[in-house]
Structure formats: structure tokens, C-alpha cells
N, C-alpha and C positions, 0 to 999 in steps of 0.2 A: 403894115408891120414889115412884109417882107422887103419894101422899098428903102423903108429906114435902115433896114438890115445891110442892104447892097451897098445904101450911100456910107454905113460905116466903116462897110470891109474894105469899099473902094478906097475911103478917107487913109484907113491905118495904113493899107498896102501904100500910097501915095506918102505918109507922114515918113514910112519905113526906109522909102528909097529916096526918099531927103536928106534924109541924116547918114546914109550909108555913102551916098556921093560928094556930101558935104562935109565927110569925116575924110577922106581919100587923101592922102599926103601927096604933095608936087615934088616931093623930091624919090628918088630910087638909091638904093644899096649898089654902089657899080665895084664896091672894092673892100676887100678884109684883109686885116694883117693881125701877125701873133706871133710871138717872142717867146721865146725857155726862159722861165723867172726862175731861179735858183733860191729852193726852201734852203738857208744854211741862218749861219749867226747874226748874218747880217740885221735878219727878223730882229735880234734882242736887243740893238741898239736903243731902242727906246717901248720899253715894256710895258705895257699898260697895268696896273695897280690892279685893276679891279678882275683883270682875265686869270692875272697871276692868281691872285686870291683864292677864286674859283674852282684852277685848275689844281695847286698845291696840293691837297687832301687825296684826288684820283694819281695825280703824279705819284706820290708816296709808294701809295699802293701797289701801283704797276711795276714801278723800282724794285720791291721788295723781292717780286718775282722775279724781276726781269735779268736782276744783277746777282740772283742768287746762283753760286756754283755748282753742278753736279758731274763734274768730273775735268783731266786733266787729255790734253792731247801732246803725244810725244812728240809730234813732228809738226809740222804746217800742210795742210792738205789741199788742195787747188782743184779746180774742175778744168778739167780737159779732153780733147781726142788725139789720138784715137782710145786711150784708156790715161785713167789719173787716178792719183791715189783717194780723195773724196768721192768718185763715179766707183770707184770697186769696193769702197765700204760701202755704200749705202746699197748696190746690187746685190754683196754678199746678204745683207740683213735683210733685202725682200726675204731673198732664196728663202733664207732659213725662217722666216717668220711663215713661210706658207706651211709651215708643222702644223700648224693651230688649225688649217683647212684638210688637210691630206696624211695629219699622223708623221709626216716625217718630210722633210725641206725636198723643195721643186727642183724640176732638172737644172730650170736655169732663173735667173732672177736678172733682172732688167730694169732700168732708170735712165729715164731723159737728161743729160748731162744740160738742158737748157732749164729743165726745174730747177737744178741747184745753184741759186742767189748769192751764193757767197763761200768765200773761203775759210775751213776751219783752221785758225793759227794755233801755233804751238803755245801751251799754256792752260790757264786755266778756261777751263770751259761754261758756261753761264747759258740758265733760260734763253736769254734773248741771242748769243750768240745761232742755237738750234733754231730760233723763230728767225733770223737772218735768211739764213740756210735753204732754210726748209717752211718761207711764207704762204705757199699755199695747203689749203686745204684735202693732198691728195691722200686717198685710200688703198688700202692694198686689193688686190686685185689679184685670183690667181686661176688662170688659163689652161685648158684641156686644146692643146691643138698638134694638128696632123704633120708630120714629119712634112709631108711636103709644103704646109704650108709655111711650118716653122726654117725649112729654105727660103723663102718668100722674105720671111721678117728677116734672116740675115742680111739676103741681098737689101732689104731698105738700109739696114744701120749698113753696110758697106757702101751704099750711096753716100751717106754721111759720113764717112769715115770714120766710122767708129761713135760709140755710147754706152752707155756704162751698162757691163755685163757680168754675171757669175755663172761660174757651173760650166761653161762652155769656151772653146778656143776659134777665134775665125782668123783667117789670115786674108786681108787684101789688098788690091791691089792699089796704086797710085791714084787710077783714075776712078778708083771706089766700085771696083768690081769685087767678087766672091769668089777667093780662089781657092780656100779650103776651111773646113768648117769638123767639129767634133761635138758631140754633146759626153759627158761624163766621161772624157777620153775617150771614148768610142764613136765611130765615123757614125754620121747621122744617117735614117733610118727613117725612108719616106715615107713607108707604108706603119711607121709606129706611132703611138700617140705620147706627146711630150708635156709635161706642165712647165708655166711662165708662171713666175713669180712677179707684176709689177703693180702700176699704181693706173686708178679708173682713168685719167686723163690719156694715160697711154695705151690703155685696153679700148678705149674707145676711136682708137686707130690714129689719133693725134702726132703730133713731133714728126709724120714722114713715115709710120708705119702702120700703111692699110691691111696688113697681111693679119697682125691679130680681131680684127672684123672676123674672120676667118674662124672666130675657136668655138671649138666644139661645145664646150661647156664653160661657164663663167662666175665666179664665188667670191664676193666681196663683202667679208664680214664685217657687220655695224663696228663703231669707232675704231677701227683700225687705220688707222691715220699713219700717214709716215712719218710725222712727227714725233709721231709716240714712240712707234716702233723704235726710232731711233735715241728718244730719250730714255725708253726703259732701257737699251743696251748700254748706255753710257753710263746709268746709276747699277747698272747687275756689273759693269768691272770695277767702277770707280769700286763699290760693296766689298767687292774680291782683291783691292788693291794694286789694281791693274790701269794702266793709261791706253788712253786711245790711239790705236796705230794700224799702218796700211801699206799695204806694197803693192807697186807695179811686179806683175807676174808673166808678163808677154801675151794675156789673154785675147790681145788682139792688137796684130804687128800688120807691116804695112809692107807689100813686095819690095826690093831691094830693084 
């Protein structure tokens, strides 16, 4: 018995690396190549009947949302540095949505001007124009941190030359240094403790600023979405009969 055993194990191990040497391809991979294909119209030249079909009914649907208006923009709003008028709306509306955590709006409120996808035009404003905007999934996020660290995070966005900020003035330099800085008009205060108003991807030190790593304490209420945040502001003025609008205020200029 045990001999038949050995002659079988031997057999299968033998049968196994037959077929594993015998499957072995003569050729090798020496080279890959790969092109940008452009999703546009071009796809629609010739439509398939049966995908069309399919999709028609979801298409509907997502339209209905998608195209529906909820409010007007005064102006056309761009993302830019060192400050722009879309990066100081959507900073303002952290700030102030950190009420809901803190009883009343954060020192300062903060937005990666590389989160914002796209530009708000002037006109009417629609679902989908904000899911443009504003396609990912980030949350608010609102920060306890130490005056000197919250020097730390200016010198990062000074590295950058600027990102979308509220509540505070930085002034710097050319070569993205930190030449003067305020929180609430008053000169900052190293040994005080400050609240950040931003979104978890930036809290978790992302875009170039390690320094919020740094905070003291951290509060991110469930479905607080900056999406939202920003659609409920635009349907509370659209309500009030007010359009959407934004200024440059100098909140952060660049040495001469």
C-alpha cells in the first residue's frame, strides 16, 4: 500500500510539471504602449440600439436630477491662487458650517483649491453643475489646533502660494514664504488654541499641509458632505431671493 502510494505521488508530481513546462510560452512581453482615447461624441456616431434602450429609462432619471435648477450665480467664479472668487466661497461656507460643531463659525475655514473641478458660470445654477464642482466625496472636518502649529499650516499654503482661505489674512512672499499673517484681524497667537474649519482629505494632512496632522482635537460630523453644505447655501438664498456671489478681498496678496 504504501509503495503504491509513493508510485502515485511520484506520478501526479511528474504529470504536474509536464504540463506546467509544457504550457511555458516562447515568446516574452519586451514592450507596451498606450494612448489618451478621448470619451466625447465621437462614441455616438454609430449607437448601438440595444445599449441605447437599456440605458434610456436610468438616463431619464439622473437628468431629472441632474438638470434641475437650484439657484442663480451672479458672476462667473474660477479657482485660482493665490485667492479666487469660487476658493473664498466655498472657505467662507466651511468656516460658517463649523456652527453645527462649535455653536458658532471657526476661526478660519480652509479648501484645497485643487478639490474644486470646475468653474461656477454665471447663470443658472443646476445639480449637476455642484456635482462638477465639487465630485468628490469630501466631509467637513473641524480642527482644534495650537497657534503655533496653525503657523506651520500657513507657511504650507505659502509654499503654495496661496488656497482657498476664510477668517484670516496671510501676506507672502514671491518665493512662497510667510511674511505676515492675522487670524480674526488680530496678529496670531502661538501659544492660543484656534479652530479650522475644512474637509477630511485636508485634515488628514493631504494637498501639502502636514501641519494639521498636528491638531489637537478633530470632529467630523456624519453626512456633512461639502456638497451639501454647499447645496443647502445655494437653495437657503435662492429661498431668500438672493443670487450667488463672491469677492476677492486681499485675504491673501503676494509681496510687491
Amino acid at each position: 500500500m504504501k509503495k503504491n502510494l509513493q508510485r502515485n505521488l511520484f506520478g501526479t508530481l511528474l504529470l504536474a510539471f509536464f504540463l506546467l513546462t509544457s504550457c511555458h510560452s516562447a515568446y516574452n512581453v519586451t514592450k507596451t504602449e498606450g494612448k489618451m482615447v478621448s470619451i466625447d461624441s465621437t462614441w455616438d456616431a454609430k449607437p448601438v440600439g440595444e445599449a441605447i434602450a437599456m440605458i434610456t429609462p436610468y438616463k431619464a432619471k439622473i437628468d431629472s436630477v441632474m438638470y434641475r435648477v437650484v439657484g442663480t450665480a451672479e458672476m462667473t467664479m474660477d479657482r485660482g491662487l493665490p485667492e479666487s472668487l469660487l476658493s473664498n466661497l466655498v472657505a467662507d461656507l466651511l468656516k460658517q458650517s463649523a456652527t453645527q460643531v462649535l455653536g458658532k463659525p471657526a476661526d478660519m475655514g480652509l479648501v484645497n483649491v485643487g478639490g474644486l473641478r470646475n468653474v461656477l458660470t454665471k447663470g443658472p445654477i443646476t445639480t449637476g453643475n455642484l456635482f462638477e464642482i465639487l465630485p468628490f466625496e469630501n466631509s467637513l472636518c473641524v480642527l482644534t489646533i495650537s497657534g503655533a502649529n496653525l503657523k506651520h499650516l500657513f507657511e504650507n499654503i505659502a509654499a503654495q502660494h496661496g488656497q482657498g482661505v476664510s477668517g484670516v489674512r496671510l501676506v507672502i512672499t514671491k518665493s512662497g514664504k510667510l511674511a505676515e499673517c492675522t487670524v480674526g484681524g488680530q496678529p496670531l497667537d502661538e501659544q492660543k488654541l484656534y479652530t479650522v474649519a475644512t474637509i477630511d482629505y485636508v485634515a488628514d494632512g493631504n494637498d501639502g499641509m502636514p501641519a494639521l496632522l498636528q491638531a489637537e482635537k478633530r470632529v467630523c460630523p456624519q453626512g456633512a458632505t461639502l456638497r451639501n453644505i454647499f447645496m443647502n447655501y445655494v437653495e437657503s438664498q435662492t429661498a431668500a431671493d438672493k443670487k450667488i456671489t463672491s469677492s476677492l478681498d486681499g485675504r491673501i496678496t503676494v509681496q510687491n
